[in-house]
C-alpha positions as CSV (number, residue, x, y, z in Angstrom):
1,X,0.0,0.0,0.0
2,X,1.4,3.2,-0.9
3,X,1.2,5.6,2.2
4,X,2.6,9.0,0.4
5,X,-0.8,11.2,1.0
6,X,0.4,14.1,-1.6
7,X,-1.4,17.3,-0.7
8,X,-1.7,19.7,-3.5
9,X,2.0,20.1,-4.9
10,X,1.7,19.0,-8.6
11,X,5.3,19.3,-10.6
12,X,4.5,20.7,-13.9
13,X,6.5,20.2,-16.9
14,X,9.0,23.2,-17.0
15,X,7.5,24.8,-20.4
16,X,7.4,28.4,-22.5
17,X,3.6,28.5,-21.4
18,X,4.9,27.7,-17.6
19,X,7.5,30.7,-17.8
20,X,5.1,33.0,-19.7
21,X,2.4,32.5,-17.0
22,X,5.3,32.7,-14.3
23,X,6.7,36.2,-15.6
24,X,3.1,37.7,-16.1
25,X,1.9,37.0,-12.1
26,X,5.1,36.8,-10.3
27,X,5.6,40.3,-9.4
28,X,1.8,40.8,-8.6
29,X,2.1,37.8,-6.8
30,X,5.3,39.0,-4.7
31,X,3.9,42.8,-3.5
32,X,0.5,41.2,-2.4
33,X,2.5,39.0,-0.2
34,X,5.4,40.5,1.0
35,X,4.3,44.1,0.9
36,X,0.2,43.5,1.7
37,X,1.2,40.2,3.8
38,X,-1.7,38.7,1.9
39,X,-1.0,34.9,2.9
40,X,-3.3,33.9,0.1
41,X,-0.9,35.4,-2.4
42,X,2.0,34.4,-0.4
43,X,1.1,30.7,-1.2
44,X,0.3,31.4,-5.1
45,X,3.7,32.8,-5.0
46,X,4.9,29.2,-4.0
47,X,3.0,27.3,-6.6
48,X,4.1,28.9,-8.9
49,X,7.7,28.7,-7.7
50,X,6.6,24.5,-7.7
51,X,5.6,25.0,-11.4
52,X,9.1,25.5,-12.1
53,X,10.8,23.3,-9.9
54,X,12.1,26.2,-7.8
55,X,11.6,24.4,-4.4
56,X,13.6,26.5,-2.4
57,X,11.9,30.0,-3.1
58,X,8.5,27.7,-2.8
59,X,9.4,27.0,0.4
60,X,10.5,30.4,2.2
61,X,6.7,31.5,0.7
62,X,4.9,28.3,2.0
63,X,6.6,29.1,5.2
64,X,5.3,33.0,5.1
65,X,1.9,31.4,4.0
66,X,1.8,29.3,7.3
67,X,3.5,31.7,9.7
68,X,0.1,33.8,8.6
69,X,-2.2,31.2,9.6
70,X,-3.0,29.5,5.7
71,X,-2.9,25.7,6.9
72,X,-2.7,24.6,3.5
73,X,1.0,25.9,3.5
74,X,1.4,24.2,6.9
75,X,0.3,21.1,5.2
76,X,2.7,22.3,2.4
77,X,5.9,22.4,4.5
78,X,5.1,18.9,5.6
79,X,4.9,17.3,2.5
80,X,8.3,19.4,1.3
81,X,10.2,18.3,4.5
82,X,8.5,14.3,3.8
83,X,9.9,14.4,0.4
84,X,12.6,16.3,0.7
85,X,11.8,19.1,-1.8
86,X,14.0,21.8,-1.2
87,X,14.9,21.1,1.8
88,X,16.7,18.2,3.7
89,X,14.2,14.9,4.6
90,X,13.2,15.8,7.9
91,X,9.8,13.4,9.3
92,X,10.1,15.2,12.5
93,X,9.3,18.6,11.0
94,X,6.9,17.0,8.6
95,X,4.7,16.0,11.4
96,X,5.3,18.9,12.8
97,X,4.0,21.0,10.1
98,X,1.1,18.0,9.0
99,X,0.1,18.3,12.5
100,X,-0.2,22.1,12.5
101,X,-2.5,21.9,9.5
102,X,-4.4,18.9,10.8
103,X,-5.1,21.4,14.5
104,X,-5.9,24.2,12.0
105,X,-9.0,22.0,10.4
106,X,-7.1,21.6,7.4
107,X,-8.6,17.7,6.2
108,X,-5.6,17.3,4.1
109,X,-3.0,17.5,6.7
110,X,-4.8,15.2,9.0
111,X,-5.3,12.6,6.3
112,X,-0.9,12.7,5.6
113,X,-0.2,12.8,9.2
114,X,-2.4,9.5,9.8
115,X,0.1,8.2,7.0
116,X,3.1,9.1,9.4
117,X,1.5,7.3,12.2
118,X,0.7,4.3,9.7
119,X,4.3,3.9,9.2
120,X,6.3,5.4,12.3
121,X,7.5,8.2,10.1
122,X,8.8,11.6,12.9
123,X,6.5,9.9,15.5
124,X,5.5,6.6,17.3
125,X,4.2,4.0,15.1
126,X,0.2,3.5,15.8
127,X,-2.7,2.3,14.0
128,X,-5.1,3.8,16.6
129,X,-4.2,7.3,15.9
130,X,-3.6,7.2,12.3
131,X,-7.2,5.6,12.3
132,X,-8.4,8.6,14.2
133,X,-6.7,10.8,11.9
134,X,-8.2,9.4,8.7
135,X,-11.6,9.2,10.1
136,X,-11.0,12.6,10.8
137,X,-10.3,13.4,7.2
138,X,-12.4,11.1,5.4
139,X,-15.5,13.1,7.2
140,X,-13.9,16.8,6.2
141,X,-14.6,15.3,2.3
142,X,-10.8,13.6,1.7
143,X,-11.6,11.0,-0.4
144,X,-7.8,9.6,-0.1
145,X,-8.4,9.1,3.7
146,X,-11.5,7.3,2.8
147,X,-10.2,5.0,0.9
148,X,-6.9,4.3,3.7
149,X,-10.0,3.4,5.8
150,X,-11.7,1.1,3.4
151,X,-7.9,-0.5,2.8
152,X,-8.3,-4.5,4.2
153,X,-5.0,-3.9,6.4
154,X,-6.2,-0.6,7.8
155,X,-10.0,-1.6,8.0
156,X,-9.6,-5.0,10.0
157,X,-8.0,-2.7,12.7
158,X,-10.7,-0.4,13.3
159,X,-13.2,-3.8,13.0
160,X,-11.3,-5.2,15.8
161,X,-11.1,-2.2,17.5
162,X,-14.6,-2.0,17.6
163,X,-15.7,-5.9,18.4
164,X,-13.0,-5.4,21.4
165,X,-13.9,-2.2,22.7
166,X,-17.7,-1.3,22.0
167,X,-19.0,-5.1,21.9
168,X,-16.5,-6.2,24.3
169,X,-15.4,-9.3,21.9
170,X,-12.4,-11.0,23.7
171,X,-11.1,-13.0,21.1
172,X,-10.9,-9.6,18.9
173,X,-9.0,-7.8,21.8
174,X,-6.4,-11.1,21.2
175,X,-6.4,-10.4,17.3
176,X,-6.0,-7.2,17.9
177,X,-3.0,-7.0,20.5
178,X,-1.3,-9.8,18.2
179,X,-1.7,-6.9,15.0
180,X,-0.1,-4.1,17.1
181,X,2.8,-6.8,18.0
182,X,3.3,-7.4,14.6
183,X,3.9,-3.7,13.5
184,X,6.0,-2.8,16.7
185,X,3.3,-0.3,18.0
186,X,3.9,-2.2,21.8
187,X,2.0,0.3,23.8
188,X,-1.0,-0.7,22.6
189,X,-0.2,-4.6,21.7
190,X,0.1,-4.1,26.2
191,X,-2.8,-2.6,25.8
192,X,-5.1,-5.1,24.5
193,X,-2.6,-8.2,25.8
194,X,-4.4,-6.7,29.3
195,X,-7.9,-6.5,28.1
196,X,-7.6,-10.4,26.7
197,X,-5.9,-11.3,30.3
198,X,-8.9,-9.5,32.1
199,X,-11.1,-10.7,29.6
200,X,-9.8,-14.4,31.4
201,X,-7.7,-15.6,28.1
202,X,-5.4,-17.2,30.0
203,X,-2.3,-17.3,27.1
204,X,-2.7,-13.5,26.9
205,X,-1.9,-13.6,30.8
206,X,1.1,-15.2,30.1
207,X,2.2,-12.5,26.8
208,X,1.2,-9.9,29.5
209,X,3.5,-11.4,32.0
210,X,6.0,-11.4,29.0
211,X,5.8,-7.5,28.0
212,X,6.6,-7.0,32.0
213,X,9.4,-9.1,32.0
214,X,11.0,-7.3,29.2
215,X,9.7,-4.0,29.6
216,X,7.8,-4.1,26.4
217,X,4.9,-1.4,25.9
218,X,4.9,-0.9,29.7
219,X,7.6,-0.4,32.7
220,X,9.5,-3.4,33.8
221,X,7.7,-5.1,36.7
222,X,9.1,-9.0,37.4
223,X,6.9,-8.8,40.4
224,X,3.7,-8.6,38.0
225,X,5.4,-10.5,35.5
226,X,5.7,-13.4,38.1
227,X,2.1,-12.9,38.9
228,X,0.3,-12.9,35.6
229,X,2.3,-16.2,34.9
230,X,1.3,-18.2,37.5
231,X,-2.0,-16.7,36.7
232,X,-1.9,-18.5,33.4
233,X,-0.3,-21.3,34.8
234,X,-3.4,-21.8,37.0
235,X,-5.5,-20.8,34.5
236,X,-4.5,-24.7,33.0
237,X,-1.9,-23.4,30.1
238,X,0.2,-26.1,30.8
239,X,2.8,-24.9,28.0
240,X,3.4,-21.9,30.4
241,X,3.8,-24.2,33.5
242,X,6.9,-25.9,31.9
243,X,8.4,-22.1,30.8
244,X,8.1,-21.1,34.5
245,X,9.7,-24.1,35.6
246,X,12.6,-23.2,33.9
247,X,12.3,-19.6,34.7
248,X,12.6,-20.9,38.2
249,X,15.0,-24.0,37.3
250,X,17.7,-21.0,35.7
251,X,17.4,-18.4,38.0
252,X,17.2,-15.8,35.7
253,X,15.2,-13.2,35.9
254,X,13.5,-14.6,39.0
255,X,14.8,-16.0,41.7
256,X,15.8,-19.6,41.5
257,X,13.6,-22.0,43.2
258,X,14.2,-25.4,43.0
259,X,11.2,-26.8,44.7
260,X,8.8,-24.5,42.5
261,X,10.4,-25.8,39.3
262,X,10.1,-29.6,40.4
263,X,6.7,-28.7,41.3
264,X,5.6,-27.3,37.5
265,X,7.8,-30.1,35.7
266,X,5.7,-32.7,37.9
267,X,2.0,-30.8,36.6
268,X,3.1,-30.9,33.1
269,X,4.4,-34.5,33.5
270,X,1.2,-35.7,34.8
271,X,-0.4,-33.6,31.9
272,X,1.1,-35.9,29.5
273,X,4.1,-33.4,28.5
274,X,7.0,-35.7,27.8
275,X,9.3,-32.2,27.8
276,X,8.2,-32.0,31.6
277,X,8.8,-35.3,32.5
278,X,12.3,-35.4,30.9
279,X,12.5,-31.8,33.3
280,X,11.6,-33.4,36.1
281,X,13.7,-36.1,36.2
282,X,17.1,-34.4,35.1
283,X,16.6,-32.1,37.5
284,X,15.7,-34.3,40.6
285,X,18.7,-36.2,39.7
286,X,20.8,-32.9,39.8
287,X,19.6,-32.2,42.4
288,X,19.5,-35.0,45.1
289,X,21.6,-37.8,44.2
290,X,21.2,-41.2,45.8
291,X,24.4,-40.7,47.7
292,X,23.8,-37.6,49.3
293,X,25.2,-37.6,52.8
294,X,22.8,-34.7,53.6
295,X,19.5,-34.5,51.2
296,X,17.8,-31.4,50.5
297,X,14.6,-31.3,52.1
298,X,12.5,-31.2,48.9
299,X,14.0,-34.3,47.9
300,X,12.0,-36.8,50.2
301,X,8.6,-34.9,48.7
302,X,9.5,-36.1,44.9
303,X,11.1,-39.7,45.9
């Protein structure tokens, strides 16, 4: 899908008609703007610079047209610093600028900034807000933002987004948190991880713990890390016993508990896991030998 939301700037063929018409309004064109400050005139001045690929004069008068409140020069800028027209690339300033028009009710710039959020482009990468923004512009008449929304990639989001949230559709809060994994955007992958481990999907519980362990989406917390795993563990995902075992067996990043780890090797063992009896066993025999002068206490639990 191509995500480049061009605004207005079309690059005409450099011509004689192009430099006739350029000669015959250019100085007009000039005293209304710099003389009348007429921002109007002061963004004619840098189409017409665009019509002959004169980017930097285009883009000290797009700059005069937005510093006097004309958010299609706003919008302007952002697609010049996007593209680098004139200008070094610059997707900080872009947004910047797109965001500007976009605040100033300007549908266009709303529509390219939900573009930058689409791809992480000057700003965090999020579905959520670049839906936002192009339901924003597809109801200010942008027919480009419509059709983002209509897109199968972009469109499943805001279905699941709406079966999760408004009908309160578990499964589509797990579909959903797996879609924002996928494309990086980990705050709200956390986000909706959560509502699937609320929503009592016990393997979301355990990707929950998972984004605390690591500090994915959401401050590092082992304690709550530890929690939501035994939660899932409980909960019968039996798969997520035998990873806490080892988690427990290794030490690392919780403290190493010996007992604990025989314990979850012994549940998935008795589940049928053959991974948890082969666990079980190489660890009990680590652990307490037959010729141990002085057995662990655990040991005489497990015999």
């Amino acid at each position: 899908m191509k995500l480049l939301y061009v605004m207005f700037l079309v690059l005409a063929t450099v011509g004689t008609n192009s430099s006739i018409a350029f000669a015959e309004t250019n100085e007009k064109l000039h005293n209304q703007c710099d003389e009348k400050k007429d921002v109007n005139a002061c963004l004619n001045v840098a189409q017409t610079y665009i019509s002959i690929g004169d980017y930097k004069n285009a883009l000290n008068y797009f700059e005069k047209a937005c510093d006097g409140g004309n958010m299609l020069g706003c919008g302007a800028l952002g697609d010049m610093y996007q593209r680098a027209l004139g200008v070094k690339k610059n997707y900080k300033k872009a947004v910047k600028f797109y965001t500007q028009s976009c605040d100033g009710a300007e549908m266009a710039g709303c529509g390219a900034l939900g573009d930058m959020y689409m791809k992480g482009l000057g700003t965090e990468l999020s579905y959520a807000k670049a839906m936002e923004l192009y339901n924003k512009a597809c109801d200010g008449g942008k027919e480009m933002a419509c059709d983002r929304l209509n897109d199968t990639f972009i469109g499943s989001f805001e279905d699941l987004s709406i079966r999760c949230n408004d009908a309160k559709e578990i499964p589509a809060c797990t579909q959903l948190a797996s879609k924002y994994g996928e494309g990086k955007d980990y705050a709200n992958a956390f986000k909706y991880t959560k509502k699937g481990c609320d929503g009592g999907v016990m393997l979301d519980c355990a990707s929950e713990g998972y984004l605390y362990q690591e500090g994915i989406g959401v401050k590092k917390n082992l304690k709550k890390a530890l929690k939501l795993y035994n939660k899932s563990c409980n909960g019968n995902e039996i798969d997520v016993c035998l990873v806490l075992g080892e988690l427990y067996e290794r030490g690392d990043p919780f403290d190493q508990n010996y007992p604990k780890a025989l314990e979850l090797y012994a549940k998935v063992c008795n589940d049928g896991k053959e991974a948890g009896c082969d666990n079980f066993i190489n660890l009990y025999e680590q652990e307490c030998p037959a010729d141990a002068t002085a057995p662990k206490k655990f040991c005489s639990k497990y015999k």
